[in-house]
Short mmCIF file of the C-alpha atoms (twelve columns), coordinates in Angstrom:
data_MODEL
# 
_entry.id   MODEL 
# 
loop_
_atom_site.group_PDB 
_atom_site.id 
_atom_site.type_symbol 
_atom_site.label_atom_id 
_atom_site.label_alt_id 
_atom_site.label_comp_id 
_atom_site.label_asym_id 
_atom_site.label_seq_id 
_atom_site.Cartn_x 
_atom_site.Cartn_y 
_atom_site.Cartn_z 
_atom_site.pdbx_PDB_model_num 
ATOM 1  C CA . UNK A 1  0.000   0.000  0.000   1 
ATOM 2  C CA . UNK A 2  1.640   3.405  -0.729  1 
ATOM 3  C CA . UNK A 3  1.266   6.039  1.756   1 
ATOM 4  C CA . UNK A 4  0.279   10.014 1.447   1 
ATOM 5  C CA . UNK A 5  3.570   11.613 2.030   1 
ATOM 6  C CA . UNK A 6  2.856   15.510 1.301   1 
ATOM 7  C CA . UNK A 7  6.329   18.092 2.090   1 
ATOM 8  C CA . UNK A 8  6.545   21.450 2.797   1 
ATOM 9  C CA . UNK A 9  8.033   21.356 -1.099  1 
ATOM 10 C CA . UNK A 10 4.957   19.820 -2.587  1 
ATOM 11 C CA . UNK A 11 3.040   22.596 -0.475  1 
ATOM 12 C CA . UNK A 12 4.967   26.102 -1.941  1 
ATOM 13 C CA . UNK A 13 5.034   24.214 -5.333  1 
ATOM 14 C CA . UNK A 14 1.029   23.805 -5.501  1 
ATOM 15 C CA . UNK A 15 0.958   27.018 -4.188  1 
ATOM 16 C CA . UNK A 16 3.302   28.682 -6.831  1 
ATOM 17 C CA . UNK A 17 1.915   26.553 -9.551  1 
ATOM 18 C CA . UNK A 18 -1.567  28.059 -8.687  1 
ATOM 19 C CA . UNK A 19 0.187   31.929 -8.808  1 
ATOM 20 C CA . UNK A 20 1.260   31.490 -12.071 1 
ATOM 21 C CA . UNK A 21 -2.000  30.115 -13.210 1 
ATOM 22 C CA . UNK A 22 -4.248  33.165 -11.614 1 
ATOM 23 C CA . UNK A 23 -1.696  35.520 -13.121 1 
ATOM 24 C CA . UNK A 24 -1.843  33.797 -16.871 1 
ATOM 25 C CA . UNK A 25 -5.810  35.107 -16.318 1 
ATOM 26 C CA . UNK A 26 -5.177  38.401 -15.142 1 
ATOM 27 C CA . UNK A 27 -2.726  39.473 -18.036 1 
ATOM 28 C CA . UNK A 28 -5.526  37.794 -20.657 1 
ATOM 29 C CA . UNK A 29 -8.267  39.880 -18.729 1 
ATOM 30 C CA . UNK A 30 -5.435  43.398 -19.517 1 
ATOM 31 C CA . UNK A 31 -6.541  46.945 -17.266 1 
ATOM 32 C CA . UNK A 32 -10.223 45.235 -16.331 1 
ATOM 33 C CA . UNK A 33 -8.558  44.537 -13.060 1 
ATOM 34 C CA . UNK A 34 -7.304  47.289 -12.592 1 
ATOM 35 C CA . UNK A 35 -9.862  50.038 -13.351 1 
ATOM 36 C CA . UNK A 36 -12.348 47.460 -11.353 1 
ATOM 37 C CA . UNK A 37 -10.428 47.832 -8.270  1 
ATOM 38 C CA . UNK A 38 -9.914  51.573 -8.729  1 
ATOM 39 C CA . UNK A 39 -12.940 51.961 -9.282  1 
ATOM 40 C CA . UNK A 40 -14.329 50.106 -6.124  1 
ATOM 41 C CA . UNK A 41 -11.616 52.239 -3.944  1 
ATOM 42 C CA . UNK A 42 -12.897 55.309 -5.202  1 
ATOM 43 C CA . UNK A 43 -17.056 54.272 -4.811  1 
ATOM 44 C CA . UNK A 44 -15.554 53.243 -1.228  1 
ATOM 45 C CA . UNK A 45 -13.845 56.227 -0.328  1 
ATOM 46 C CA . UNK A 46 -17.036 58.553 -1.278  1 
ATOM 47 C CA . UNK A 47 -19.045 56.682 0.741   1 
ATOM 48 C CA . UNK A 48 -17.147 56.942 3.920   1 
ATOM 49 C CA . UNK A 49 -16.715 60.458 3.055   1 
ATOM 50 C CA . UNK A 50 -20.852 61.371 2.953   1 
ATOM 51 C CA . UNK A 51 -20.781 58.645 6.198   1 
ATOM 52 C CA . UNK A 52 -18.375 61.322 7.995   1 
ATOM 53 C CA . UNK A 53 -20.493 64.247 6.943   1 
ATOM 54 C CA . UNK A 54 -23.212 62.900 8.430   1 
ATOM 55 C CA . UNK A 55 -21.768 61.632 11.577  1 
ATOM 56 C CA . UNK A 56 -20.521 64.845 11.698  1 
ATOM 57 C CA . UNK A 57 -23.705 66.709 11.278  1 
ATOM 58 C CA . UNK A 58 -25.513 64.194 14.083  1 
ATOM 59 C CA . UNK A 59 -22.970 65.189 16.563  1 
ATOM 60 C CA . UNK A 60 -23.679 68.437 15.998  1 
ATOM 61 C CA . UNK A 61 -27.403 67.986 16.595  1 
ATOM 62 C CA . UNK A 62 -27.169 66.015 19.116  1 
ATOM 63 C CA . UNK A 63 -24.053 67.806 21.031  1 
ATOM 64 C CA . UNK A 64 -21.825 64.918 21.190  1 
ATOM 65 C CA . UNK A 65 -18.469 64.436 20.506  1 
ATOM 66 C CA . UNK A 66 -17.129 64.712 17.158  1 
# 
């Protein structure tokens, strides 16, 4: 009967194997990535920034801390 013998080799190799396949999609997919995720930062960041306006303008109204 042969045993399952897995290494700390077989490991980083599966796992560098798998990088190089996620990164042969991402150049085929070109800036898509790229203007996604900028994209999503920017939709973030205006978000928070209305969420801190109005924080900002319920502290006032209720006189709490800002």
């Amino acid at each position: 009967m042969k045993q399952l013998l897995v290494t700390w080799t077989d490991i980083f190799l599966g796992i560098g194997e798998f990088f190089e396949w996620t990164f042969k999609i991402i150049k085929a997919l070109g800036h898509f990535p790229n203007v996604l995720i900028s994209i999503t930062i920017i939709g973030l960041m205006a978000y928070w920034s209305k969420k801190i306006i109005d924080f900002k303008k319920e502290s006032q109204r209720n006189g709490t801390l800002e």
